[in-house]
C-alpha positions in Angstrom: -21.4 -8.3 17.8 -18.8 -10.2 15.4 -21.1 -9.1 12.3 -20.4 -5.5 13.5 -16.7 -6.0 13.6 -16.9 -7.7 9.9 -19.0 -4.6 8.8 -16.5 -2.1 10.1 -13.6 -3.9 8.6 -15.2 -4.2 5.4 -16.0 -0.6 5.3 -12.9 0.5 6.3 -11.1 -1.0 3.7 -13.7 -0.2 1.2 -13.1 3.7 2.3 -9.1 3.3 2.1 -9.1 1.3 -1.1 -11.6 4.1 -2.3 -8.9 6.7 -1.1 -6.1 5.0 -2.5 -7.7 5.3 -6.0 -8.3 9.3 -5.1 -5.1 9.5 -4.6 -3.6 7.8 -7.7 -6.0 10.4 -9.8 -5.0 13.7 -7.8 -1.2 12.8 -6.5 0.9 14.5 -9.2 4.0 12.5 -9.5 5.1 9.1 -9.4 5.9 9.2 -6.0 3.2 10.6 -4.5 0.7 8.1 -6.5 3.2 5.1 -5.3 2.7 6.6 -1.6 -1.4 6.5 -2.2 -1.4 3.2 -3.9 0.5 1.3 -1.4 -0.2 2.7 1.9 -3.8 3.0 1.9 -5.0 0.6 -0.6 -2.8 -2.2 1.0 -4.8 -1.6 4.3 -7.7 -1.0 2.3 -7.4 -4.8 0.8 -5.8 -6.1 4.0 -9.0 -5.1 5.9 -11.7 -6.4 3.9 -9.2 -9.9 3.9 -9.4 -9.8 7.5 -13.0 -8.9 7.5 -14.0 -11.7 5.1 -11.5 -14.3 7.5 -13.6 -13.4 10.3 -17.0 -13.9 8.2 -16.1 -17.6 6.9 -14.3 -18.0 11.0 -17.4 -16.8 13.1 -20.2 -16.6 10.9 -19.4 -19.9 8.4 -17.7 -22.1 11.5 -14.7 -22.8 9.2 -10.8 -21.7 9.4 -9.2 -20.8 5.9 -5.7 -20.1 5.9 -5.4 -18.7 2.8 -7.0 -15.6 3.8 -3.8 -15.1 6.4 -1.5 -16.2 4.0 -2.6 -13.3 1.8 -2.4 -10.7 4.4 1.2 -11.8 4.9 1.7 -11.8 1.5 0.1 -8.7 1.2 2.1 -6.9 4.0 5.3 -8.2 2.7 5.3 -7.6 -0.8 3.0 -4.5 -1.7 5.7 -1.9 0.3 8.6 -3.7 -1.6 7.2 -3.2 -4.8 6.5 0.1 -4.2 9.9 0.6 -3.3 11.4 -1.1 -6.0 9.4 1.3 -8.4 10.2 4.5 -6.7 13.9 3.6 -6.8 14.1 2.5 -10.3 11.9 5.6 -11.3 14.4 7.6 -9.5 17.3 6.2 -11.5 16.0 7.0 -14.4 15.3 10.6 -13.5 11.3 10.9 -13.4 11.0 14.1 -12.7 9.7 14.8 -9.1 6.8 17.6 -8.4 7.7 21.1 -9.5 6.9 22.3 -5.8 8.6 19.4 -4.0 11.2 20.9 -1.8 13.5 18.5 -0.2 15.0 15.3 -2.0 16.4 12.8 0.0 17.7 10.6 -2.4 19.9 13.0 -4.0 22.7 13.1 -1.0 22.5 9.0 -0.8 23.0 8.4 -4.3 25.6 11.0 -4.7 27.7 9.5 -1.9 27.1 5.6 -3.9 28.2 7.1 -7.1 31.4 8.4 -5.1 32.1 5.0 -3.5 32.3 3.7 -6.7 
């Protein structure tokens, strides 16, 4: 039953991280790649982590921390980056999609630079 469980968390993540990499080809801005990249290929990598955990856990009969403390590293740090890059991107003025209708960001930064 467990080596079920392993395969579907291994294929999962295979099939997001595969996604993710879709989406860095076909997205066409920054944003929208930075959305693909993070989102699903974090899960993508999170799941085969947890996948192989559960291998060296049930299968192997020994407990290695390391694989948690790279989920949590994982989780933490891959949406922070991401955000770090859209914003920066954004201050620079990237350019968003031609066809993107709403910006956000625009109101929020107007009402900084008018604080300051």
């Amino acid at each position: 039953m467990i080596e079920i469980v392993i395969s579907i968390l291994l294929l999962t993540g295979g099939s997001l991280s595969i996604l993710g990499a879709i989406g860095l080809i076909r997205f066409p801005d920054v944003y929208g790649r930075l959305h693909a990249a993070t989102k699903s290929a974090t899960l993508g990598v999170i799941s085969v982590i947890f996948g192989v955990f559960l291998y060296f856990l049930f299968i192997e009969g020994m407990f290695v921390g390391k694989l948690l403390l790279t989920i949590v590293f994982l989780f933490l740090t891959a949406p922070v980056a991401a955000f770090m890059i859209a914003r920066s991107a954004y201050n620079v003025n990237v350019k968003m999609w031609d066809k993107s209708i709403q910006d956000d960001l625009a109101e929020a930064t107007k009402k900084q630079k008018a604080k300051s």
